[in-house]
LONU-546641 format. One record per residue (C-alpha): residue number from 1; x, y, z. Coordinates in Angstrom, 3 decimals, decimal comma. Layout:
<nodes>
NUM / X / Y / Z
...
</nodes>
This chain:
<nodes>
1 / 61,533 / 112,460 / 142,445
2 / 61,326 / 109,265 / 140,354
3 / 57,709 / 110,845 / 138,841
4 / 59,050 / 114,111 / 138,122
5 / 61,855 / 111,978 / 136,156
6 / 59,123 / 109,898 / 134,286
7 / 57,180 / 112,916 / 133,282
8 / 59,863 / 114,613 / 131,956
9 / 60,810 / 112,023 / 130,303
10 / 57,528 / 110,834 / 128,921
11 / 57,284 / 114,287 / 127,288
12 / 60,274 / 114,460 / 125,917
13 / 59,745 / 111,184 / 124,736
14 / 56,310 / 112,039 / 122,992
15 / 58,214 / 114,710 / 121,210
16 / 61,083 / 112,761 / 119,946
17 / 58,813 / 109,579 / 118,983
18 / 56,034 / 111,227 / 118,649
19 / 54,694 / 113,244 / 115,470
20 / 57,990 / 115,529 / 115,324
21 / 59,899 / 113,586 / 115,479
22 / 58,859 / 111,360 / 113,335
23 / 58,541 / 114,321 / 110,698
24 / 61,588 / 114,900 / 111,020
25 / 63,365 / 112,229 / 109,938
26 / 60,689 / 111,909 / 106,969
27 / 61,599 / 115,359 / 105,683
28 / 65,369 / 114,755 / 106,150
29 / 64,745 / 111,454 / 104,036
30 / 62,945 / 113,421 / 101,519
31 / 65,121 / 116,342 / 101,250
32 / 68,432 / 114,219 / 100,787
33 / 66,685 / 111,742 / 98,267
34 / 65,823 / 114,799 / 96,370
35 / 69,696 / 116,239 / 96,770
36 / 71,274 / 112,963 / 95,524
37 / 68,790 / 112,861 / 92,643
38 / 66,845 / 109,475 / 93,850
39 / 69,970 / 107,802 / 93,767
40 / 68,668 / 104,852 / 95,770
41 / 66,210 / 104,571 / 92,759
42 / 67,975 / 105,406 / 89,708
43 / 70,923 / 103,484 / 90,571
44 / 69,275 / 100,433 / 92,220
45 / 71,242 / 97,893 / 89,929
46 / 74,478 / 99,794 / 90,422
47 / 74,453 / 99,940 / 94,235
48 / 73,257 / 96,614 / 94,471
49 / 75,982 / 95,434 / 92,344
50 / 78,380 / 96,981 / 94,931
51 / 77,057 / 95,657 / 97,507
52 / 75,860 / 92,405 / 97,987
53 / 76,597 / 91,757 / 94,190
54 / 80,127 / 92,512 / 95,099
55 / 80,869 / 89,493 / 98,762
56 / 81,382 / 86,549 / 95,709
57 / 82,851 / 88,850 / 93,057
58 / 85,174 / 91,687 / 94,638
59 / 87,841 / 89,753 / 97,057
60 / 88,514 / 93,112 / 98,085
61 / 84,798 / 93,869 / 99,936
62 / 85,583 / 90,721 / 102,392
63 / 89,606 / 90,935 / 102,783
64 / 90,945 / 91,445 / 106,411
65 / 93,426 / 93,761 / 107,354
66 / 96,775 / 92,919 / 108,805
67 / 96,498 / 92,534 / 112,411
68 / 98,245 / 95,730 / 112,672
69 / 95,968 / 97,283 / 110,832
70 / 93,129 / 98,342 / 113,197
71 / 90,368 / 98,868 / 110,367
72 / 87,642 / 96,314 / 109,328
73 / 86,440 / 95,156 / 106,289
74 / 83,658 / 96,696 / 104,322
75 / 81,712 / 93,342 / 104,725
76 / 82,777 / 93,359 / 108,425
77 / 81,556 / 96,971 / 108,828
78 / 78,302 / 96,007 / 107,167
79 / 77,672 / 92,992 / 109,530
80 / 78,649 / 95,218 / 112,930
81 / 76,181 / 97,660 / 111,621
82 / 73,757 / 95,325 / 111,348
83 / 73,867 / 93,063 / 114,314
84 / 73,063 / 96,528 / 115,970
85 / 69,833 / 97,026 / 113,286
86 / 68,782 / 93,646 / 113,401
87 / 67,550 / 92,995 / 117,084
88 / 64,026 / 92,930 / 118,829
89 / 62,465 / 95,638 / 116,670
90 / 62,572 / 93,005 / 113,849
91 / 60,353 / 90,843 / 115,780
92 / 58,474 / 92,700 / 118,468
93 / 58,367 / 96,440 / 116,742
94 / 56,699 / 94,872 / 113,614
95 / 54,186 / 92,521 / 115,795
96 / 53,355 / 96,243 / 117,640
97 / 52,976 / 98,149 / 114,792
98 / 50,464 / 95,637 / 113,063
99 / 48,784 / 95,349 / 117,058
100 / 48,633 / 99,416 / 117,586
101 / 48,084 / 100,598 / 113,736
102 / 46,764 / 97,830 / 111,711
103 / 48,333 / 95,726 / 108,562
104 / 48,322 / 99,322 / 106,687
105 / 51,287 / 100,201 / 109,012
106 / 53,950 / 97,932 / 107,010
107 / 53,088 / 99,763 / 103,832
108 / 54,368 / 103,154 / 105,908
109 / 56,853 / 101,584 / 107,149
110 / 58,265 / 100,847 / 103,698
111 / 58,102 / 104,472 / 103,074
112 / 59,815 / 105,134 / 105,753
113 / 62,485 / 102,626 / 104,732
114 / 62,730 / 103,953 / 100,978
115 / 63,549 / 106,942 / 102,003
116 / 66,005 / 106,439 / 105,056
117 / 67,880 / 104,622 / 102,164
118 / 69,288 / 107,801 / 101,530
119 / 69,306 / 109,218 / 105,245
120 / 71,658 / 106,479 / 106,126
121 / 73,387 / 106,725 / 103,054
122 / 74,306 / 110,821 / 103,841
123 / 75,482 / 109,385 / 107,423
124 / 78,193 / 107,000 / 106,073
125 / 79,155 / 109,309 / 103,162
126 / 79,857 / 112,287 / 105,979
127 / 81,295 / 109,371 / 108,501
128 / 83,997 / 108,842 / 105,845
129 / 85,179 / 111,498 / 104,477
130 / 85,273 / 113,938 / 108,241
131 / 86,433 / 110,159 / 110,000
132 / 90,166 / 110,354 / 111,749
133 / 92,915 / 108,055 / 113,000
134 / 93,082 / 107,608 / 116,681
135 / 95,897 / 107,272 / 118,461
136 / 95,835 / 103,333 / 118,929
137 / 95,474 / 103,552 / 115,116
138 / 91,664 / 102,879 / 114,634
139 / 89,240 / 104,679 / 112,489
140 / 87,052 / 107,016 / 114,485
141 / 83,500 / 108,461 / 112,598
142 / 80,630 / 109,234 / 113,362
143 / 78,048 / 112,268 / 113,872
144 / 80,202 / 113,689 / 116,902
145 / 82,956 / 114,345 / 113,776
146 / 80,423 / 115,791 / 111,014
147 / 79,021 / 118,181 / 113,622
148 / 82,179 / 119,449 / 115,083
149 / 84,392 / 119,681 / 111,740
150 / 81,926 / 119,685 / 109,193
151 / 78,813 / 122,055 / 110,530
152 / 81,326 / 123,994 / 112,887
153 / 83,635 / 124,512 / 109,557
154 / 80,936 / 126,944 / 108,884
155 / 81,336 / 130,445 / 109,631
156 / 79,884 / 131,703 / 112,907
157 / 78,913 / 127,577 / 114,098
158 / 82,326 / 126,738 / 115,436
159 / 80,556 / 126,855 / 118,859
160 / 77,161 / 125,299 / 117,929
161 / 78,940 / 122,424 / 116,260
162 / 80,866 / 121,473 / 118,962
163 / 78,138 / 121,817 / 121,332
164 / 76,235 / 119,708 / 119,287
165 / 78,896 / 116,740 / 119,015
166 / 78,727 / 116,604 / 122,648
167 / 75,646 / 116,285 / 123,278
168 / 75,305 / 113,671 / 120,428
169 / 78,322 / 111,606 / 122,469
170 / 76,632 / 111,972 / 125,831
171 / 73,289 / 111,261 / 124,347
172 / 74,960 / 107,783 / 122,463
173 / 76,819 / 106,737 / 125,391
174 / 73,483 / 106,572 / 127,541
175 / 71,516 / 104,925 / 125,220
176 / 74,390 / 102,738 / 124,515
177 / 73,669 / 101,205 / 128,136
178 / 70,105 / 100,987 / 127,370
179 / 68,550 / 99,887 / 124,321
180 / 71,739 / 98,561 / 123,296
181 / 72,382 / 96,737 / 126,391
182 / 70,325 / 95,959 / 129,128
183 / 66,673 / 96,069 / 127,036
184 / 68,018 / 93,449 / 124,369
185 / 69,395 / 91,172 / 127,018
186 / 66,168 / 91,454 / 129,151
187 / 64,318 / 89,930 / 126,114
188 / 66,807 / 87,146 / 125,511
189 / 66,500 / 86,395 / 129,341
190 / 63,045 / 86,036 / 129,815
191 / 62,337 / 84,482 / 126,545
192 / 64,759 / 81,565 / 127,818
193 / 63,297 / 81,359 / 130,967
194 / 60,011 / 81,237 / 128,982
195 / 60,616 / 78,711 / 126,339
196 / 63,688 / 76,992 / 127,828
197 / 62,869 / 77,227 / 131,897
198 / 66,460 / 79,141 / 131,694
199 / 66,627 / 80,787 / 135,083
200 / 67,730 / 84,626 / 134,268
201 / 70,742 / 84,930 / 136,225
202 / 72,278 / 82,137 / 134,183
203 / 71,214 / 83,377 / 131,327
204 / 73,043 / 86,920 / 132,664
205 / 76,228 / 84,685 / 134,022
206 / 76,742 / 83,023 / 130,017
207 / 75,840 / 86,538 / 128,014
208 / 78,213 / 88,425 / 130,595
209 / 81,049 / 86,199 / 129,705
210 / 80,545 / 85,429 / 126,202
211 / 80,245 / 89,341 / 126,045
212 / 83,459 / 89,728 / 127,910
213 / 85,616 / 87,866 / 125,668
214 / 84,322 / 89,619 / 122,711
215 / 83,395 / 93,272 / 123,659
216 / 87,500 / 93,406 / 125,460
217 / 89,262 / 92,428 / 122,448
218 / 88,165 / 95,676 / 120,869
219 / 86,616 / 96,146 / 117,389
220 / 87,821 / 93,876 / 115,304
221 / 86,949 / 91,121 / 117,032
222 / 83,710 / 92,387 / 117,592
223 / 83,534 / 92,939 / 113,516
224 / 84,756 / 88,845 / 113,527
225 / 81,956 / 87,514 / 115,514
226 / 79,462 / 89,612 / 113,987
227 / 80,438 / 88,774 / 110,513
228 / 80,042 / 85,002 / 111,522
229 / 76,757 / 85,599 / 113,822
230 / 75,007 / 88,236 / 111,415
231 / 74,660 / 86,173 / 108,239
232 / 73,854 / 82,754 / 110,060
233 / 71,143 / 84,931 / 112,665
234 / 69,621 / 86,449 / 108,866
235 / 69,466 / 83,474 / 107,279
236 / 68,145 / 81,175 / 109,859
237 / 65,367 / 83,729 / 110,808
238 / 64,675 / 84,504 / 106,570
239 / 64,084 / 80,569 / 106,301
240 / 61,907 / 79,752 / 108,789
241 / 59,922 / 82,422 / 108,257
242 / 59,738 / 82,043 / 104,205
243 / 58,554 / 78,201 / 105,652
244 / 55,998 / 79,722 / 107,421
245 / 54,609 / 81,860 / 104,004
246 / 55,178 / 79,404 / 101,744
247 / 52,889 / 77,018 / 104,098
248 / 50,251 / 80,061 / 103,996
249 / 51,039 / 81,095 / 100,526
250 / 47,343 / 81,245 / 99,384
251 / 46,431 / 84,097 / 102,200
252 / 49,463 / 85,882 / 100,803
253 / 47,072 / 87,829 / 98,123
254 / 44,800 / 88,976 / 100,751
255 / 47,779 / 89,884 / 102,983
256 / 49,338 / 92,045 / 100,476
257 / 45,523 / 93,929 / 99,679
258 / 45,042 / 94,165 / 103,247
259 / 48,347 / 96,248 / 103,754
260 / 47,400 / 98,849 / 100,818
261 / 44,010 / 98,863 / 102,199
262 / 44,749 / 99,547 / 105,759
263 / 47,067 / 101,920 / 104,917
264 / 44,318 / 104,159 / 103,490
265 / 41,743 / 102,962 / 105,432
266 / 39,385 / 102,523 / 102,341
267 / 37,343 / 100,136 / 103,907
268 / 36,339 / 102,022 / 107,200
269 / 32,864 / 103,720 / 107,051
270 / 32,995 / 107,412 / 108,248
271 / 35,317 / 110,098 / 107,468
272 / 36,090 / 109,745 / 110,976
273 / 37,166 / 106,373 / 111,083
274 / 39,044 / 106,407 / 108,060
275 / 40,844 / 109,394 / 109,368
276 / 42,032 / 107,912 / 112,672
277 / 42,907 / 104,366 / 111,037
278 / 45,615 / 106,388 / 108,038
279 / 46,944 / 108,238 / 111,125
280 / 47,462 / 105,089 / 113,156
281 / 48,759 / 103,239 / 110,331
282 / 51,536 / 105,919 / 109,491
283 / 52,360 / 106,617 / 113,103
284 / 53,027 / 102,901 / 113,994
285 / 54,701 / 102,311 / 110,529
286 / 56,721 / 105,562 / 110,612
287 / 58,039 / 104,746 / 114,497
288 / 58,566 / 100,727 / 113,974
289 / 60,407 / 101,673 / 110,479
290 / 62,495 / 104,372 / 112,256
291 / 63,400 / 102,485 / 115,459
292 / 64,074 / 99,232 / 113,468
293 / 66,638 / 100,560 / 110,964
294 / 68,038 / 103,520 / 113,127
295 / 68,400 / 105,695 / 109,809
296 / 68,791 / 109,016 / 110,863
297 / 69,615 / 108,474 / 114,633
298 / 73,193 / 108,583 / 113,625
299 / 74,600 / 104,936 / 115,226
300 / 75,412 / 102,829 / 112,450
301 / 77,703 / 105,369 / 110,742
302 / 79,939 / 104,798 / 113,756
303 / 81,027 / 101,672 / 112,909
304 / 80,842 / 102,281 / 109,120
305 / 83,558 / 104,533 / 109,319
306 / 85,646 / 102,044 / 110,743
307 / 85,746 / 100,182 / 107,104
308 / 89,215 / 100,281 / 105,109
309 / 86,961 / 102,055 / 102,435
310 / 88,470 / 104,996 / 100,970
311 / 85,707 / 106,156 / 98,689
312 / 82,905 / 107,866 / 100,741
313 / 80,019 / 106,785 / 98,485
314 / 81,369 / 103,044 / 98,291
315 / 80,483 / 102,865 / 102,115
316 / 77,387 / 105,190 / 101,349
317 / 75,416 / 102,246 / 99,507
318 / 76,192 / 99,857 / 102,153
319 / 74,179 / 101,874 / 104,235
320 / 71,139 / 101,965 / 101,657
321 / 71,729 / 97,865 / 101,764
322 / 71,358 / 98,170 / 105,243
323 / 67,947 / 99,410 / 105,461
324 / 67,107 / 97,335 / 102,605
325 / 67,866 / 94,020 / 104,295
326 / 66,973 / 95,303 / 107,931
327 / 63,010 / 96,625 / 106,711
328 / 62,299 / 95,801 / 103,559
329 / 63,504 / 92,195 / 104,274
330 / 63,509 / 90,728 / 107,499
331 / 60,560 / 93,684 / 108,621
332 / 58,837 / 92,751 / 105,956
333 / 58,798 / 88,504 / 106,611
334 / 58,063 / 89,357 / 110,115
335 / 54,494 / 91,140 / 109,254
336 / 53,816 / 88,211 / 106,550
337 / 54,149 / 85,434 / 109,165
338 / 51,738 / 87,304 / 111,320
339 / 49,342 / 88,342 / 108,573
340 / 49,384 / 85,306 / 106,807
341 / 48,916 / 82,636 / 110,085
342 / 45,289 / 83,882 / 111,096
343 / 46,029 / 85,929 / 113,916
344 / 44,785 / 89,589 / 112,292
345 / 41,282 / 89,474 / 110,460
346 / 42,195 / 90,864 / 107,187
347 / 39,569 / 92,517 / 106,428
348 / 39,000 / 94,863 / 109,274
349 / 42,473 / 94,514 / 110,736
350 / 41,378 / 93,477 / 114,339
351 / 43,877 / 91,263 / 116,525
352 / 42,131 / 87,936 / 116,688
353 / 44,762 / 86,737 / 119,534
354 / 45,357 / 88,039 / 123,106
355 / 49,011 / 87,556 / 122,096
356 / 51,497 / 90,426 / 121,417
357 / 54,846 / 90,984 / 121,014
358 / 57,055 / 88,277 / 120,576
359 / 54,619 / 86,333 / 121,990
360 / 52,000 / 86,653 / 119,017
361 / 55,191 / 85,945 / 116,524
362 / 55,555 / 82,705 / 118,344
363 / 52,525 / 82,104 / 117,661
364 / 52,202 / 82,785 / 114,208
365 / 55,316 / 80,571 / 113,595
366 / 53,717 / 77,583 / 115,889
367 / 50,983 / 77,069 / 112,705
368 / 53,803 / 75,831 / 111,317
369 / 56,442 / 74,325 / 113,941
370 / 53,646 / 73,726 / 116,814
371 / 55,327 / 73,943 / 120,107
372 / 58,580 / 74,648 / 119,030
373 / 57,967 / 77,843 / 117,492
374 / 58,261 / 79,642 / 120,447
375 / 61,729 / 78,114 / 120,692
376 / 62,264 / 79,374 / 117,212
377 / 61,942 / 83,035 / 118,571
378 / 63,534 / 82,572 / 121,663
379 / 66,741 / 81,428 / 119,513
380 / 65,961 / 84,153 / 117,182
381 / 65,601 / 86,744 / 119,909
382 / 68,680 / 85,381 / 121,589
383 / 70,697 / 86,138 / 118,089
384 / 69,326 / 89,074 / 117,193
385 / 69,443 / 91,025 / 120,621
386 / 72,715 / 89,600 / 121,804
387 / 74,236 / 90,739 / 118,194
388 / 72,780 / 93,964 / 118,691
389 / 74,436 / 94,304 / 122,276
390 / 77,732 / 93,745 / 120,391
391 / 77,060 / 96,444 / 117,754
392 / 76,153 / 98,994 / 120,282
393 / 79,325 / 98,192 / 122,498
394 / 81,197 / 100,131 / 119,701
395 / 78,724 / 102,613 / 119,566
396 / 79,391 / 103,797 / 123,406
397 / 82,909 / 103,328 / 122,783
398 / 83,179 / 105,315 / 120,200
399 / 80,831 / 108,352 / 122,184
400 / 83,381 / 107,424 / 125,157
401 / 86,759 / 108,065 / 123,500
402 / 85,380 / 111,480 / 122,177
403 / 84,286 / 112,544 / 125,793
404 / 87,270 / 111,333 / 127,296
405 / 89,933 / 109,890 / 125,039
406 / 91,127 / 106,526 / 124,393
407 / 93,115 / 105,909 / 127,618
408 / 89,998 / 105,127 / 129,629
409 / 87,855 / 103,140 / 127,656
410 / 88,809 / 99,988 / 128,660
411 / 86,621 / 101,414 / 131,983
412 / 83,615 / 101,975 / 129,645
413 / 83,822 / 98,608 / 127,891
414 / 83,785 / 96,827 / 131,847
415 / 81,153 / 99,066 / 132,856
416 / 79,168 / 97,740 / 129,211
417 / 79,668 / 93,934 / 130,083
418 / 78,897 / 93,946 / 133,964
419 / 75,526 / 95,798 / 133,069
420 / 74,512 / 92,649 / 131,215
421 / 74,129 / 90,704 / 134,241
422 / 71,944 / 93,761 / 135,805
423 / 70,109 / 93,647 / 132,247
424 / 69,182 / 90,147 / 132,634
425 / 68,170 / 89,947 / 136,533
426 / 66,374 / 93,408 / 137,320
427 / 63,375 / 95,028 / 136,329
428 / 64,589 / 98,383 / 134,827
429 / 61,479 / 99,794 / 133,327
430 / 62,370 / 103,700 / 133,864
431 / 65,979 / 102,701 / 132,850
432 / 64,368 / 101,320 / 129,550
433 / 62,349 / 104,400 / 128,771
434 / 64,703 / 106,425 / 129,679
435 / 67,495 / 104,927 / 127,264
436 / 64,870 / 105,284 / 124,514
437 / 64,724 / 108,959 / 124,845
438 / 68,352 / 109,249 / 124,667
439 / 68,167 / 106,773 / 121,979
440 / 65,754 / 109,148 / 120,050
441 / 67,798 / 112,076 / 120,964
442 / 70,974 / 111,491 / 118,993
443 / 68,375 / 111,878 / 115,839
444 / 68,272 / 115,688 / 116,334
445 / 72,180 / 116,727 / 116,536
446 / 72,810 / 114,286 / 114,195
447 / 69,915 / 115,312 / 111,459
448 / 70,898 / 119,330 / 111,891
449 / 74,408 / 117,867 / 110,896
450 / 73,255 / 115,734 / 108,006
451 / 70,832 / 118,049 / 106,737
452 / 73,640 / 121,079 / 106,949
453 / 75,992 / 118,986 / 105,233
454 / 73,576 / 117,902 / 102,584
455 / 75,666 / 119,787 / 100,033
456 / 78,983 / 118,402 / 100,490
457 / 76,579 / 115,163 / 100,392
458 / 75,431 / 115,839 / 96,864
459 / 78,594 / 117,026 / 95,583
460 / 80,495 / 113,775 / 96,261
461 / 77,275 / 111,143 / 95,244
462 / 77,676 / 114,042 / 91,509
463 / 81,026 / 113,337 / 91,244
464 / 80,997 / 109,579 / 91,864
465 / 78,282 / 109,108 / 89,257
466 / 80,323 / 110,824 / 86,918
467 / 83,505 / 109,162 / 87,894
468 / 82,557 / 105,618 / 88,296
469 / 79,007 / 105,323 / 86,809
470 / 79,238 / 107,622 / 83,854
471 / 82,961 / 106,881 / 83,430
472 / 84,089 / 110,729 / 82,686
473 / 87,642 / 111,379 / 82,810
474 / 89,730 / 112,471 / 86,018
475 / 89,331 / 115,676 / 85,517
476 / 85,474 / 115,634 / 86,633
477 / 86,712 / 115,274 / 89,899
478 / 85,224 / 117,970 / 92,050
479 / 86,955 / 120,090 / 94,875
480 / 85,147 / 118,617 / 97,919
481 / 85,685 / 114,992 / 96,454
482 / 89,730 / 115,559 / 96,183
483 / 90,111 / 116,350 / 100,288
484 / 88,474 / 113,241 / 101,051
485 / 92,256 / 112,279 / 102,281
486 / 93,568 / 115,277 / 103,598
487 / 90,372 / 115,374 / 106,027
488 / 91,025 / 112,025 / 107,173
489 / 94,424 / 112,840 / 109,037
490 / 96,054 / 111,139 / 112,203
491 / 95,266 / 112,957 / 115,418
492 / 96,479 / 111,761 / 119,077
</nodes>
């Protein structure tokens, strides 16, 4: 029975990750950069201005709510989103894609990233404005809403949309117990044990109730911790590894050619060659740029929603930050400390280490720190995966309370923390693959919502650049833009 389950599941899996997949979330990047006009381009200095330009100037971007307001902050949103963004894929997906498709991979996986800018973007501007009030008074989005209001507003798709938001749910709340939960704190238990001689079911005991205390209290004090943990976790990880570069700075050059080189194989001899070493390169920089930034799988947008944002596109560039900071930033350091510390020829792109994983990131930061490198990536693995546990405790709640309401999810949110200890102590390997499929499944409900949608999309980022940006009267307002509010109504 258990190999029928693994062969159904590897084929699903090769569909979902594999070159369809894959596909498909670089069309739908394509096709709503092209809707919204390149607005992650063409308004760079506007959306960055918004963003991260706005924590020191705009009061308003970091201000808590009253306690009995149940929202979050758009800062706290941001950091929630991205303690689930930021994990293990930052470290061990980049070390994997340069392993399995070369340095040319990070230069796809850019691509990837440029483009989910606007994928992710579409999420949180359709998480807003179809979001409602729940009946304990907190902000409920996410692609479960923009398939069952939004597509099945359509004529005819009632039925298909709510199917569809279903399946998205169950398919979240599985995955939720997976890869958000018992795969992150796997790696943070064995890399203690590894570098710290932490035995694992310690390790389990101190996550489980450090977990506890937080994932109980609900979502806002998830949102505190993470806003805390999030921008310490980034900027302790962004300095050690901008150490380790700046120590190597005079391979940097060569790293840099060796990317755009490998990426179109135009130093392999043979057609052949140079054939299989582009596909390898976009495959492994397509999947590690996917599963690291989640654009397009539909998870972030559920906490996004959650902000006490009014204005749909407001939250909409937080989500093109998001990317930014989670690929083209951290990603991106990540590949330069391997590339730069020796371990890849650069020339022909061949592993020069027996190392992988988090193992050969270790080692690419010992050059620098010598034995306690490894210790630096335990830490940062602890950080990163634990913060990503937290972020993906909302996510299942959320999927929970649309299954089965808000009464109950207290019993999800117990179910979440015990599995920690399982997470740490067992070896779970078809549990693992298994919560990656379901991981990769929420990408297809949630892209035929997004990509359905992608009008509504355009006609809100139109009449926000000609509202805000352009600075045209009132009047400009368009039709879709003004029932922002009455769409985001109290149910119980």
């Amino acid at each position: 029975m258990i190999e029928i389950i693994e062969q159904v599941n590897n084929a699903i899996n090769g569909v979902v990750w594999g070159t369809a997949g894959i596909a498909l979330l670089l069309v739908a990047g394509l096709v709503m950069t092209a809707v919204n006009r390149g607005f992650q381009f063409t308004h760079l200095a506007h959306w960055i201005s918004k963003t991260i330009g706005a924590i020191f100037t705009d009061k308003h971007i970091t201000a808590h709510t009253a306690r009995e307001n149940k929202a979050i902050s758009q800062f706290q949103s941001l950091c929630t989103a991205m303690a689930a963004t930021i994990g293990t894929g930052n470290i061990v997906g980049v070390a994997t894609a340069i392993i399995l498709g070369g340095p040319g991979a990070i230069f796809w996986m850019w691509i990837m990233a440029l483009v989910g800018m606007m994928t992710n973007y579409s999420e949180n501007v359709l998480g807003i404005y179809f979001r409602q009030k729940s009946a304990s008074g907190e902000w409920r989005g996410g692609a479960m809403y923009y398939l069952k209001e939004g597509l099945g507003g359509y004529k005819g798709l009632k039925t298909v949309g709510t199917v569809l938001a279903v399946l998205f749910s169950v398919f979240c709340l599985l995955a939720s117990f997976g890869i958000g939960n018992m795969s992150q704190v796997n790696s943070i238990a064995s890399n203690m044990q590894s570098a710290f001689n932490v035995p694992s079911w310690v390790t389990g005991v101190a996550l489980m109730v450090i977990a506890a205390l937080v994932v109980l209290g609900g979502l806002k004090r998830v949102a505190t911790v993470t806003e805390k943990l999030v921008p310490f976790m980034a900027v302790l990880y962004i300095a050690g590894a901008l150490i380790v570069v700046f120590m190597h700075a005079s391979a940097v050059p060569a790293v840099f050619a060796s990317i755009f080189r490998g990426a179109f194989a135009t130093s392999a001899a043979g057609g052949g060659i140079v054939g299989y070493g582009v596909k390898s390169a976009i495959t492994w920089g397509f999947k590690r740029g996917a599963f690291s930034n989640e654009a397009g799988l539909g998870s972030s947008v559920m906490v996004h929603s959650s902000s006490n944002v009014k204005e749909p596109v407001q939250q909409g560039m937080w989500g093109i930050f998001e990317v930014f900071a989670d690929t083209i930033v951290v990603c991106t350091l990540t590949a330069l400390v391997v590339l730069t510390s020796g371990s890849v020829d650069l020339e022909t792109g061949r592993m020069l280490t027996e190392n992988a994983g988090a193992g050969l990131v270790g080692e690419a930061f010992g050059t620098v720190f010598g034995h306690y490198g490894q210790k630096f990536i335990a830490i940062a693995i602890l950080l990163f995966a634990f913060s990503t546990s937290l972020g993906w405790s909302h996510y299942g709640s959320t999927a929970w309370q649309y299954l089965f309401g808000e009464k109950s999810i207290i019993l999800y949110k117990a179910v979440f923390v015990a599995m920690i200890f399982f997470g740490c102590t067992m070896r779970l390997s078809l549990a693992w693959d298994l919560s990656d499929t379901f991981n990769g499944l929420m990408m297809i409900p949630n892209l035929i919502g997004v990509l359905s949608l992608s009008p509504l999309v355009a006609r809100i980022t139109a009449n926000y650049v000609k509202r805000v940006i352009r600075g045209e009267s009132e009047e400009a307002l368009l039709s879709a833009y003004t029932k922002v509010e009455e769409r985001q109504k109290e149910v119980v």
